[in-house]
C-alpha positions in Angstrom: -88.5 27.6 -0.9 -87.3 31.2 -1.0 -85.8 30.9 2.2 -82.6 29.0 0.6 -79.2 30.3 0.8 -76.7 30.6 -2.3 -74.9 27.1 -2.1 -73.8 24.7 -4.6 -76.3 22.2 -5.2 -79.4 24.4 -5.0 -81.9 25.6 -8.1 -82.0 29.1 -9.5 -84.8 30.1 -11.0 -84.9 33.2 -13.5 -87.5 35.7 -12.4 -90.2 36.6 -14.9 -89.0 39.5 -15.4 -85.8 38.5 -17.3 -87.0 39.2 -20.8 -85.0 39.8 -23.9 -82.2 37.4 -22.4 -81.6 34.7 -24.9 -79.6 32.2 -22.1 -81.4 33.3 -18.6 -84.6 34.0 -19.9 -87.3 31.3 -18.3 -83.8 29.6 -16.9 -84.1 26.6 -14.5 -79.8 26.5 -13.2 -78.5 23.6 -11.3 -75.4 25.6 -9.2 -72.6 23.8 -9.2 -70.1 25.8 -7.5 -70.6 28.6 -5.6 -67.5 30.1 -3.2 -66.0 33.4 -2.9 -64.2 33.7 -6.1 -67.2 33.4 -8.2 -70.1 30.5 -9.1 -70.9 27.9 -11.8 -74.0 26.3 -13.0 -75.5 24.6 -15.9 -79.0 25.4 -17.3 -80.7 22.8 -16.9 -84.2 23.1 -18.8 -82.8 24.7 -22.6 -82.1 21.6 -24.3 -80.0 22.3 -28.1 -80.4 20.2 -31.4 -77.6 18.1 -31.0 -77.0 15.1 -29.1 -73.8 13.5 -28.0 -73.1 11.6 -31.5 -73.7 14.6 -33.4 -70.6 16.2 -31.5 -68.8 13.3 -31.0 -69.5 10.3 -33.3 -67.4 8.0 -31.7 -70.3 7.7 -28.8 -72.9 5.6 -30.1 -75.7 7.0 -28.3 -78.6 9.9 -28.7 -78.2 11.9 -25.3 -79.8 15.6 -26.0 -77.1 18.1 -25.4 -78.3 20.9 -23.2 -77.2 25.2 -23.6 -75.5 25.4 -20.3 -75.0 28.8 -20.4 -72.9 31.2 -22.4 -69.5 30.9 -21.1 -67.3 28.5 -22.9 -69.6 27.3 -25.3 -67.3 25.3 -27.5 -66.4 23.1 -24.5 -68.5 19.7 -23.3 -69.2 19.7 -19.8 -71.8 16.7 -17.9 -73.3 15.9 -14.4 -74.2 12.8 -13.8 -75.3 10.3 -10.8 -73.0 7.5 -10.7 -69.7 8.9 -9.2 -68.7 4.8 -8.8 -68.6 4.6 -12.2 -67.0 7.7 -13.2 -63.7 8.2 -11.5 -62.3 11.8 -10.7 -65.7 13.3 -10.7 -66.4 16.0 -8.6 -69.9 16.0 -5.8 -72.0 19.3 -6.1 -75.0 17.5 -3.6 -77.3 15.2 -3.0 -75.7 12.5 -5.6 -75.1 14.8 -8.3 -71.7 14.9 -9.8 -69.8 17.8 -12.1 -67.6 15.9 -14.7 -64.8 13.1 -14.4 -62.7 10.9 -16.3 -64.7 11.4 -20.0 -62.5 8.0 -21.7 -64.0 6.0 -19.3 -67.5 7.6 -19.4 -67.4 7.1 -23.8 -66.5 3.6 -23.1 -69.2 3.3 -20.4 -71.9 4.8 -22.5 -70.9 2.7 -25.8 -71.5 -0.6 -23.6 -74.6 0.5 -22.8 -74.0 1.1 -18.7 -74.6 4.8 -18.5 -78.4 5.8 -19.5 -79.4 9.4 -20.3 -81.4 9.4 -16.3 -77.7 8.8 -15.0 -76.0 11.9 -17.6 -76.4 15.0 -19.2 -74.4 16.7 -21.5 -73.8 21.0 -21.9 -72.3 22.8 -24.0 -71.0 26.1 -21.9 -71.7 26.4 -18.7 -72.9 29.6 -16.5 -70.4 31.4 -14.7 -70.2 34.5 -12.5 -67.2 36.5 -11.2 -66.5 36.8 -7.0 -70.1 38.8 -5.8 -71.7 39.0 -8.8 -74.2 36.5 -8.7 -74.8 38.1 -5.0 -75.6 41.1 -6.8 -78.2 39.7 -8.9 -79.7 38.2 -6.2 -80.6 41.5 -4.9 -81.6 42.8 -7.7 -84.1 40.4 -7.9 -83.1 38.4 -10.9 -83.0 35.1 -9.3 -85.1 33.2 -7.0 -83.0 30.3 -4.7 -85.2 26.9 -4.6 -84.0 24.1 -3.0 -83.2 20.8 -5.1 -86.1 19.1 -4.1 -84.8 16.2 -6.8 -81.4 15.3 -5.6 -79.8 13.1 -8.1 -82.9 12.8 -10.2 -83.1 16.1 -11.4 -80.7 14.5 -14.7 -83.9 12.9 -15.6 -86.3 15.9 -15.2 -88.3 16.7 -17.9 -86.6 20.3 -19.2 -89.9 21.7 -21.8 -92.2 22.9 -18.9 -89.6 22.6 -15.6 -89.4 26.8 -15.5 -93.7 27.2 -15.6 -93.2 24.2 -13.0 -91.1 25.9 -10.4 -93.4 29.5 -11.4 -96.2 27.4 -10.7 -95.1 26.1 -6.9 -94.1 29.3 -6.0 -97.8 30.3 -6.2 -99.1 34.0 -5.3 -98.2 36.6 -7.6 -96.2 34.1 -10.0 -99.0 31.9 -10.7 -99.9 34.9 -13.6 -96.4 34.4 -15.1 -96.9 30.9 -15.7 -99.0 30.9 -18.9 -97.8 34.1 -20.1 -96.0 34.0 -23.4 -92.2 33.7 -23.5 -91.6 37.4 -25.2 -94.6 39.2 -24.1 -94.5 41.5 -27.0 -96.1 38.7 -29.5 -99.1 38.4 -26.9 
């Protein structure tokens, strides 16, 4: 699982010891991008209040909208699993798609054709500049695990998916996995 190279498509996991970092903190990233001007990924596993009709009421539907990470917040941004469907949409791996044509994909949703296991919706996305996600890497902030999920991942339950990966990882992060989110209320 470790043995994984940074390439789009793959998991990131946050290492336990990312504390006091509202985005990364107990972060499951799908990357979506990774070349040597910089990377992009969404988080997948911090789900928000809103759904899609809160933030766009013409879409009669209740897909959860997901934090995707602190860059460009204000700004909508989906994978999704049905690139024949969505046209202009853009393959990270294993039949997961970044974006697309988003008229069609309203319409699509309002007739009922796209479910929430073929979507999901972020608001901001993860980013890092040319080498810098390298960087974190060896400083030990991330740990590379391979998509085991392909195009199911969209479905994946988010509320435990970071104790999840801790927990398959076994050995010394095995202790991490019921440990309280800020260690300080322990």
């Amino acid at each position: 699982m470790i043995s994984e190279k940074l390439k789009k498509g793959i998991l990131l996991i946050a290492e336990p010891s990312i504390i006091g970092d509202l985005s990364f903190n107990r972060s499951v990233i799908l990357l979506a991008d990774h070349n040597e001007e910089g990377s992009v990924g969404f988080i997948l596993n911090k789900p928000l209040e809103y759904t899609i009709q809160d933030l766009i009421p013409e879409i009669n539907a209740k897909f959860k909208i997901y934090n995707g990470g602190p860059v460009e917040q204000d700004n909508l941004y989906f994978i999704h699993n049905i690139p024949e469907m969505i046209p202009n949409s853009i393959e990270i791996s294993n039949g997961i798609y970044w974006g697309g044509d988003f008229e069609s994909t309203k319409a699509l949703i309002n007739e009922g054709k796209i479910k929430k296991s073929n979507i999901r919706f972020f608001l901001g996305y993860t980013g890092w500049d040319a080498q810098q996600l390298d960087k974190e890497m060896q400083a030990n902030s991330w740990i590379i695990s391979k998509n085991i999920y392909e195009n199911k991942i969209i479905g994946k339950s988010t509320t435990d998916f970071w104790k999840q990966k801790i927990l398959e990882l076994g050995g010394d992060y095995v202790i991490w996995s019921n440990a309280p989110e800020n260690p300080i209320l322990n």
